[in-house]
N, C-alpha and C positions, 0 to 999 in steps of 0.2 A: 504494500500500500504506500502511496505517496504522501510524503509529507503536509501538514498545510505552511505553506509559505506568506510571513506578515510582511507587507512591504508598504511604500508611503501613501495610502489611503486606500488600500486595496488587499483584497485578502487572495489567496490561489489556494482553494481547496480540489481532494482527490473529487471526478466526478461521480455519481453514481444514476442505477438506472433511473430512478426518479428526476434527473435532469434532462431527459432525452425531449420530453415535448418544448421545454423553454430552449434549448438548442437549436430544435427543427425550426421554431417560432422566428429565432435569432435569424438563422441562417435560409429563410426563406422571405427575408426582406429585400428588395434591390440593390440595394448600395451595400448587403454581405453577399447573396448567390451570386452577385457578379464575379463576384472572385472564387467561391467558394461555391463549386456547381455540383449538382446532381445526389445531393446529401438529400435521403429519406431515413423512417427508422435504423431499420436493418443497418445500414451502411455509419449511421451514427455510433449506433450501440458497437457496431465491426471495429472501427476505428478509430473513435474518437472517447467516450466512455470506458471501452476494454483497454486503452491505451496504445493503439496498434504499434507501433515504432519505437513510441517512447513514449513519455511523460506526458498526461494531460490534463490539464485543474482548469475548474469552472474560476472564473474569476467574479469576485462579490467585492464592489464599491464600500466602503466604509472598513471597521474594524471588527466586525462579527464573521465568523465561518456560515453562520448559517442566514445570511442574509441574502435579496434574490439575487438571483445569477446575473449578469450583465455582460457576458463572454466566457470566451476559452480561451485561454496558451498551451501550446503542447511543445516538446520537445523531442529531439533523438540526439542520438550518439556514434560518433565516430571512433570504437575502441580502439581499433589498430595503433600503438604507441605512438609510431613514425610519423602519422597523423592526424593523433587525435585531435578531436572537437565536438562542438555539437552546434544544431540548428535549433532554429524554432521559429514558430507561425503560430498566430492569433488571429481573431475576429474580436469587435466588441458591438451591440447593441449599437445600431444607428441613433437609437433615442440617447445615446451615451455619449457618442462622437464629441469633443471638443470639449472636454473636463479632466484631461490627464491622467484617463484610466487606464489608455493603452500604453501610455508612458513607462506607469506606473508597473505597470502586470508584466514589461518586458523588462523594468530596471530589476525587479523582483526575482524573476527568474532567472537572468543573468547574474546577479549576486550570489543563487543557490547554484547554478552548476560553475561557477567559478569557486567559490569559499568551499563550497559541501562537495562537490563532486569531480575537481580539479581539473576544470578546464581551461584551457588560456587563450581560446581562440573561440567564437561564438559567432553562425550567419545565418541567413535570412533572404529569400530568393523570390521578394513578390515581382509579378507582373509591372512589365515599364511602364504601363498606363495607370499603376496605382499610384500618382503622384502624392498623396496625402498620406500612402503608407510609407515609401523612400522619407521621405518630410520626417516623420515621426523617428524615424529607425535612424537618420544622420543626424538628428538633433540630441538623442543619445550616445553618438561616437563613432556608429558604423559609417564604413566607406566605401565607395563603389568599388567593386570591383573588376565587373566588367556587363557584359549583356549575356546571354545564358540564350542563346540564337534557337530558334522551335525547339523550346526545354518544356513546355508543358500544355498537354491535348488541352482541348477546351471541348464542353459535352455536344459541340458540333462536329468535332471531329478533326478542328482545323489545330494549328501551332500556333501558340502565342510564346513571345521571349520573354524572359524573367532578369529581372537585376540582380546579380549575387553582391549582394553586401557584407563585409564583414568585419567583426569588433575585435580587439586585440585585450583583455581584460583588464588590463589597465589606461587602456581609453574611454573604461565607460562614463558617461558625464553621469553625475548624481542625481537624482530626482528629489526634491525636496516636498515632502508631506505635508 
């Protein structure tokens, strides 16, 4: 089981099935399925709740664990020693957008797999056209890396490029609470 992770005004707890319809709710607004397509139950409970890859906590605004949900951060892991790291991706509640949760949920996370689980290298691979996610993820510290050229199907079938960004652990900028 995953920890729950306190970070500056924002909680990351482990998911469980009772958060599958606030998820689907989430991620069936327009401005999250644009990025985040073709998620129904099944495929929620598969990957996102069971933890598919790695790490996945509901994110809860304020300082209680059990307060409502308003996103997800997930994480995985690169163990190979030579190059290790890890990644991760979020969504937060459109109705949440523009109050430092996503800030907050990614500075949070990154604290724990850097202090707790020793990593020293952290990235992040959205879509070029998510200008407002790049925005949030460089004002934390990441840096472009390059473009990630038809890195990811989109549920028409087609390729879309991805930005790979990424933080070096002690670049991360602080978030203050």
């Amino acid at each position: 089981m995953s920890p729950v992770l306190h970070g500056p005004g924002v909680v990351l707890r482990p998911l469980t099935d009772s958060d599958v319809d606030e998820l689907l709710r989430i991620l069936s607004t327009p401005e999250v399925s644009r990025w985040w397509e073709g998620y129904d139950r099944s495929r929620v409970l598969d990957e996102l709740v069971a933890e598919g890859d790695g790490g996945s906590f509901g994110i809860v605004a304020g300082d209680a664990p059990d307060g409502p949900l308003v996103g997800l951060i997930q994480y995985y892991e690169q163990d190979d020693p030579d190059y290790r790291h890890s990644g991760v991706d979020l969504f937060v509640d459109p109705g949440r957008h523009r109050r430092g949760i996503g800030r907050a949920a990614i500075s949070t996370l990154v604290r724990h797999l850097v202090d707790d689980l020793g990593h020293h290298r952290v990235i992040i691979d959205p879509p070029v056209e998510n200008e407002r996610a790049i925005a949030v993820f460089t004002s934390l510290g990441f840096r472009p890396v390059g473009t990630l050229r038809r890195y990811e199907r989109h549920a028409d079938g087609t390729w879309g490029d991805n930005m790979l960004l990424e933080l070096i652990a002690d670049e991360l900028v602080p978030v203050e609470g």
